[in-house]
Structure formats: structure tokens, C-alpha cells
C-alpha angles and dihedrals in degrees: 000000000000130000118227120200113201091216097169142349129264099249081059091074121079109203119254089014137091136238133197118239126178113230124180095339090310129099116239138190123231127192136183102203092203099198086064107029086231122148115214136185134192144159109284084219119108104197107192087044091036110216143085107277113110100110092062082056108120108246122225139119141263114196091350098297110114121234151170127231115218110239083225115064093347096247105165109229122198110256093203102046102013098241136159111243090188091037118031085184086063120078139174118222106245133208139199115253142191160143124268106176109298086347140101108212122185131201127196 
């Protein structure tokens, strides 16, 4: 059985923006892709710029796959499975997301 953490409200998220949201003692980005009515999360941690950034990235998509480009050195992550398009070696940890009511809940 999962655990869901309620972790902000829907009126929180901007679409087609991130926010970042603490989660079990990790930061973790958190996306409404408008056009598709979709919830994301990822973690907030860019590891090739190394910082915590990654929900102020600029979400799109390239060949259908949403992603997220890092405000650093502009590397695309996947949004759905967290990996790296420039560098298949890099990934993002993923978790699942969604809507309970006026909440965002998160599970690992």
C-alpha cells in the first residue's frame, strides 16, 4: 500500500511553471503541464549544475516527451522518467503525483 504526503494545495501550482515542495527531507520539483492537464514531480536537484534549480527550468517537449530544461546549462530532463536527453548516464529521482481534492500529494 502506498503512502501519499499532501505536501501543497492546488491553487499553489502556476501552470506551466514549477514549485518547490519539501518531501521527506528532499526538495522536490513539482510541474502542471497545462496543455495536458498532467502533475509531475521530480527531484529539485540538477546534478551536473549542482544545485537545487530545477523547479525555475522552463517545461516543454521535444519529440512528445515532456521535459524540463535546467535554468543552469539548459540540459532537457525527462519529466516522466527523470532522464537526462544530453546525458543518458544523468537522471532525476521521480515520484508519483497527484491530485487529492484541493491537494498535491506525492509518493516515493
Amino acid at each position: 500500500m502506498e503512502s501519499w504526503t499532501s505536501i501543497c494545495q492546488t491553487d499553489d501550482l502556476v501552470p506551466n511553471t514549477g514549485v518547490c515542495a519539501l518531501f521527506n527531507e528532499e526538495q522536490v520539483a513539482v510541474f502542471h503541464c497545462a496543455a495536458t492537464d498532467s502533475l509531475y514531480a521530480v527531484s529539485n536537484y540538477d546534478p551536473i549544475g549542482q544545485a537545487n534549480v530545477l523547479s525555475r527550468g522552463i517545461i516543454g517537449s521535444i519529440a512528445s516527451e515532456p521535459v524540463v530544461a535546467s535554468p543552469l546549462y539548459k540540459q532537457h530532463f525527462s519529466l516522466k522518467t527523470g532522464a537526462c536527453l544530453q546525458q543518458p548516464d544523468v537522471t532525476l529521482k521521480t515520484y508519483k503525483v497527484r491530485r487529492q481534492g484541493k491537494h498535491i500529494q506525492l509518493a516515493p
